[in-house]
C-alpha positions, 0 to 999 in steps of 0.5 A, spaced: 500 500 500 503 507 498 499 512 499 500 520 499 496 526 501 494 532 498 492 539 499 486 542 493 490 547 490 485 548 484 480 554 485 474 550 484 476 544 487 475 538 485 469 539 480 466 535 474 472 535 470 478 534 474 474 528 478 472 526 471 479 525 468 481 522 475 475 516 474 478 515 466 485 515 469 483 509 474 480 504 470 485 501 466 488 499 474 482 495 474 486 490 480 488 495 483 484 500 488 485 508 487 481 511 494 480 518 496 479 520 502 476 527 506 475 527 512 472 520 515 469 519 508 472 514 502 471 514 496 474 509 491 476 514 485 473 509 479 466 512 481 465 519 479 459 520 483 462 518 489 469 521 488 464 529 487 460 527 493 466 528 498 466 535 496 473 537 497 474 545 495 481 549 494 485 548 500 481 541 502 487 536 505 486 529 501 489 523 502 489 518 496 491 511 497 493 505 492 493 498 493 493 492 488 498 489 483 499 494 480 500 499 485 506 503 483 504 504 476 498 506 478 501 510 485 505 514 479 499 515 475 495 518 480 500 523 483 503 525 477 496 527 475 494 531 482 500 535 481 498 537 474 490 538 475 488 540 482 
């Protein structure tokens, strides 16, 4: 399991887009769990609903967890994409 936090640097937050992206990016690591955390609340990033219904806004502290076979790839994928989008 490799994990990370983050702190929300986009103005809205993450919103339809970014949670959207976040969605497609995880579903090719289909063995592999990619969650997100806010709070008391975790939500596994391949359901979209879910992942907006967190409600993280700019300035929220997240924090992603990835577990599964191809967990490096995917720990790389997913931080790569957080500091590039939120």
């Amino acid at each position: 399991m490799k994990q990370f936090n983050y702190v929300i640097n986009d103005p809205l937050g993450l919103h339809a887009r970014p949670a959207g992206l976040l969605t497609k990016l995880a579903r090719p690591y289909a063995g592999t769990v990619i969650s997100v955390t806010k709070g008391d609340k975790t939500v596994t990033a391949s359901q979209l609903l879910k992942l907006m219904s967190l409600g993280a806004k700019n300035g929220d502290e997240v924090t992603v967890t990835v577990e599964g076979p191809e967990e490096e790839a995917a720990f790389e994928a997913v931080k790569a994409f957080f500091d590039a989008n939120l």
